[in-house]
C-alpha positions in Angstrom: 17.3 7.6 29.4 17.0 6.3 26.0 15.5 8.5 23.7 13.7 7.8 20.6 12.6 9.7 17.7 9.3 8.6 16.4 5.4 9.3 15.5 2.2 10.4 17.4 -0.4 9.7 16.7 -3.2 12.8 16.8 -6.5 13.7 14.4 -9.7 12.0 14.6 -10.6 8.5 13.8 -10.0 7.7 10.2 -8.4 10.8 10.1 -4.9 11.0 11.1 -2.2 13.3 11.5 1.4 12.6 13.3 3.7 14.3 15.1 7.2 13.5 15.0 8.6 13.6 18.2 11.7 13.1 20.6 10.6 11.0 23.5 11.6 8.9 26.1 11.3 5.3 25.0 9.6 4.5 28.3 6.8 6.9 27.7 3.5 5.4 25.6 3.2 6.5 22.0 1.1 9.2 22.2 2.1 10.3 25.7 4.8 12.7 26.9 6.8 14.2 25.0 10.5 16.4 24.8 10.2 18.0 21.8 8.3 18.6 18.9 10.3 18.1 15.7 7.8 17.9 13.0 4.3 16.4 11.6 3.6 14.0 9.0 0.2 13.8 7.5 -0.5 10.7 5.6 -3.8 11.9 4.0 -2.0 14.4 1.3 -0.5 13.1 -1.3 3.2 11.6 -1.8 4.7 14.4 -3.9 3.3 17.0 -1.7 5.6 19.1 0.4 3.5 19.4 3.0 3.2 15.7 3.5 6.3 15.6 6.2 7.8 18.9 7.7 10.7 18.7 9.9 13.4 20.8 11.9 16.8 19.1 10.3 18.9 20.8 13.2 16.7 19.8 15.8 16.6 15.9 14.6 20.5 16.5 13.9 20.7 17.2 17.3 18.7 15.0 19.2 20.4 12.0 16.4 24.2 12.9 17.7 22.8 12.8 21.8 22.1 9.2 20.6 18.4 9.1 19.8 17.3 6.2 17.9 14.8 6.6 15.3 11.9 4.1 14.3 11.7 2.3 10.9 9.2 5.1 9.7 10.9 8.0 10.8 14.4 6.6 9.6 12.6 6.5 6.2 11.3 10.3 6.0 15.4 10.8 7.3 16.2 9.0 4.4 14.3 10.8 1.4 15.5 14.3 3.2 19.3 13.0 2.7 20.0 13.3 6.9 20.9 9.8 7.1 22.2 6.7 5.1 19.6 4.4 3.2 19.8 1.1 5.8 19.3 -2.0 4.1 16.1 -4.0 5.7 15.3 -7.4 5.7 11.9 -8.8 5.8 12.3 -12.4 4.4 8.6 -13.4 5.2 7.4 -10.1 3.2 5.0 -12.1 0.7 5.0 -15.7 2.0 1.0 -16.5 2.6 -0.1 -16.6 6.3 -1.3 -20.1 7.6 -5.3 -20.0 6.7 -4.2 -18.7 2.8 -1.2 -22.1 3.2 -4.1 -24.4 4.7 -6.6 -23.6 1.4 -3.6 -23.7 -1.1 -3.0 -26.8 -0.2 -6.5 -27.8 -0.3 -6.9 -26.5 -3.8 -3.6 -29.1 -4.2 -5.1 -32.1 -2.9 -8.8 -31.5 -4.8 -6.8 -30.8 -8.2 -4.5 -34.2 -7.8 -7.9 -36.7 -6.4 -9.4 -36.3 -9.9 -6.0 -37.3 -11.6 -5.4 -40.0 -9.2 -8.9 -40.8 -10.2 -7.9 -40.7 -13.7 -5.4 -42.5 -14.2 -6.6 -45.4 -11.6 -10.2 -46.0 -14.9 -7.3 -46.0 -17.3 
């Protein structure tokens, strides 16, 4: 059984509040559960204490049975010093999607046909 430790997802609609959870992978996200090991609300503001609570010895725990954590929950692990700061790699963080590409290089072609123009009169 492969366990994971990772968010779900409670509140009300545009309000929401997490659980952090040990769960079997299989299970959906805001299904069955093991154990509760903490909350994070989202709403309160970064520097807040009260923004992520967990039980350190219980995620201890479940990590060393072999649990694996999601990208989020590996991040709160990481600001509370439980485990090591992973490097990530994203390399198409920032590149435009395919409409934004398509218009660039519209804007391209519309800015050179008036040079074109240009220097074709001279």
């Amino acid at each position: 059984m492969a366990i994971k430790i990772r968010l779900a997802r409670g509140g009300s609609k545009k309000r929401p509040h997490y659980s952090i959870v040990a769960a079997d992978s299989r299970m959906p996200r805001d299904g069955r559960f093991i154990e509760k090991l903490g909350t994070y609300n989202p709403l309160l503001p970064k520097d807040s204490e009260d923004r992520v609570k967990m039980n350190l010895e219980r995620v201890q725990y479940w990590l060393s049975q072999g649990a694996q954590t999601t990208d989020r929950v590996a991040r709160f692990l990481e600001s509370a010093g439980v485990k090591d700061k992973a490097e990530r790699n994203n390399p198409k963080k920032g590149t435009p999607g395919k409409a934004a590409q398509e218009r660039a290089e519209a804007r391209a072609a519309k800015a050179a046909a008036p040079a074109e123009e240009d220097a074709a009169a001279e």
